[in-house]
C-alpha positions in Angstrom: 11.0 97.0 140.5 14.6 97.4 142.1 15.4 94.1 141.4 15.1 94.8 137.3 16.8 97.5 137.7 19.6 95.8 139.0 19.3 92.9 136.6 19.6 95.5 133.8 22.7 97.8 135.0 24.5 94.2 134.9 24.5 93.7 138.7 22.3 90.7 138.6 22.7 87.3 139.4 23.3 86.5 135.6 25.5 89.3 134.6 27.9 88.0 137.5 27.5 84.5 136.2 28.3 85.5 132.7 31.7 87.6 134.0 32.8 84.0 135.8 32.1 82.5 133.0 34.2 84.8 130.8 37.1 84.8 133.2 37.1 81.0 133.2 37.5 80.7 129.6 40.3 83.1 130.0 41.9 80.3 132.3 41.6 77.8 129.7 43.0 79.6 126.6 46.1 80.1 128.9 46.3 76.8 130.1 46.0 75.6 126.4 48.4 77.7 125.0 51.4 77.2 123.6 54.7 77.3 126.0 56.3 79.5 124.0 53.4 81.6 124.0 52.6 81.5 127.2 56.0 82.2 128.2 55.5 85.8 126.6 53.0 86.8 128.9 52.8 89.5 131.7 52.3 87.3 134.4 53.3 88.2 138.1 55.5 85.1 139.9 52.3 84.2 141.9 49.9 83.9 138.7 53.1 82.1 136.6 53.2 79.4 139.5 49.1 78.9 139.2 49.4 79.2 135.4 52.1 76.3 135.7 50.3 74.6 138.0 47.3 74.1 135.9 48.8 73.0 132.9 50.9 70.3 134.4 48.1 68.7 136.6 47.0 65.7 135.1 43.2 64.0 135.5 39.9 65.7 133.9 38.5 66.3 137.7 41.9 67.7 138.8 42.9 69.8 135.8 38.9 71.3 135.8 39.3 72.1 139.4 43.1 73.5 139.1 41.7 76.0 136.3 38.5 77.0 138.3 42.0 78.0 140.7 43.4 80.0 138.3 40.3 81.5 137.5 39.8 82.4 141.0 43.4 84.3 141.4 42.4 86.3 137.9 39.5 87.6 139.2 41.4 88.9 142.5 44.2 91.0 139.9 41.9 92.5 137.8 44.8 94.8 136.4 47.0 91.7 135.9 43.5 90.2 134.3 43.5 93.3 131.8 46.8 92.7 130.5 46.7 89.1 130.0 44.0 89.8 128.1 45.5 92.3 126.2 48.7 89.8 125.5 46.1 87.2 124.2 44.8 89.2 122.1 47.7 90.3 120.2 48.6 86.3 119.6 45.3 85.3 118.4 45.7 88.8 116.1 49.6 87.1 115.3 47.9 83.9 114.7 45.6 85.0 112.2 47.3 86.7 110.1 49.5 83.7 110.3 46.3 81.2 108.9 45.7 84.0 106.6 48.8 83.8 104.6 48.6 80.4 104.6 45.9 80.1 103.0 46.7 83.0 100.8 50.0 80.8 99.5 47.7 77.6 99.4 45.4 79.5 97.1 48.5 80.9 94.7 49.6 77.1 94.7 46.6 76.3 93.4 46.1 78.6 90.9 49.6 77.3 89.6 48.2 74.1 89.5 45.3 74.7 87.4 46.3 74.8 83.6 43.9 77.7 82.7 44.9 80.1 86.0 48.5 79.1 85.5 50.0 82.3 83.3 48.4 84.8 85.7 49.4 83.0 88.9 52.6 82.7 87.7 53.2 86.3 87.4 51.6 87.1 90.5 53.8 84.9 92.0 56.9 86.6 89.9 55.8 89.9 91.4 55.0 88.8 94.7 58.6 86.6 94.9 61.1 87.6 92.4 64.2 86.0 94.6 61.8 82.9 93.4 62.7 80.4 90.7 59.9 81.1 88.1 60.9 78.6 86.1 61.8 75.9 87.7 58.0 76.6 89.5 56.4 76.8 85.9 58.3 72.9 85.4 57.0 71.7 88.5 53.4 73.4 87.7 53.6 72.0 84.6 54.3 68.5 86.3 51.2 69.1 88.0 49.3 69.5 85.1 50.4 66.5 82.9 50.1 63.8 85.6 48.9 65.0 89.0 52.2 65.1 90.6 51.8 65.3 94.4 55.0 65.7 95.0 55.5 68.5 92.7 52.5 69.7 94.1 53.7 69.8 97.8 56.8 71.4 96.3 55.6 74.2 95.1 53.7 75.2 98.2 57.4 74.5 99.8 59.3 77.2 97.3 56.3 79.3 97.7 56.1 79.5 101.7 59.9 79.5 101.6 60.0 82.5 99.4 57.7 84.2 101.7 59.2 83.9 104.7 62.6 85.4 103.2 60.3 88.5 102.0 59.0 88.8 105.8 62.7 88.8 106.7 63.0 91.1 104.8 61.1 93.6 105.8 
């Protein structure tokens, strides 16, 4: 009886395993992040040199074992633990809203693109853009249109990301 008890406050065997588990693949998102990302992190000296450490070790066996390491010295700083965490998350939330716009601009492009979207994607782009060239968008659309120009189509997803990275200056 004590021993489901235990199993169901989250003291058991498997709620511990689970925890490892979780702070393990904490270890490997920061061992696969970028360097310039994971230069922004808060990370104490002593969990910078393991950090380092297990991104430059080289071998499958070696690299597993040096992030099982890393893993190890998280689960000793829980505080430290806490704010990686925090950090990470505020990248991955960067991140997405990064792939969003992309996507966002991919799916303008190809509204311009498509002869019978074309007058209303145009205008959202106007309003959207207005340091943007309309019309020398509407001759590359057009270009598009008439022969399947994939240059002109990789063009305008150029003036379009362009044009929205000046508006994010911006502001």
């Amino acid at each position: 009886m004590e021993k489901f008890e235990k199993q169901e406050e989250g003291r058991g065997r498997s709620a511990q395993k689970r925890a490892a588990k979780a702070v393990e693949e904490l270890a490997q998102r920061l061992v696969d992040l970028s360097d310039s990302a994971a230069s922004s992190l808060p990370l104490s000296p002593e969990m910078a040199k393991e950090l380092h450490l297990a991104r430059n070790t080289r071998g499958h066996g070696s690299r597993k074992r040096q992030i099982k390491h890393l893993a190890g010295a998280l689960r000793h700083n829980e505080e430290e633990r806490a704010q990686i965490e925090s950090a990470l998350d505020g990248v991955d939330q960067v991140q997405r809203q990064e792939v969003t716009a992309f996507h966002q601009l991919e799916e303008l492009r190809d509204r311009l693109c498509s002869p019978t979207d074309f007058d209303s994607a145009l205008q959202e782009a106007r309003d959207l853009y207005p340091q943007l060239d309309a019309n020398k968008l509407a001759g590359l659309a057009r270009s598009v249109h008439a022969s399947s120009d994939k240059k002109a189509y990789r063009e305008i997803f150029r003036r379009l990301r362009k044009a929205a990275e000046e508006n994010s200056e911006e502001a």
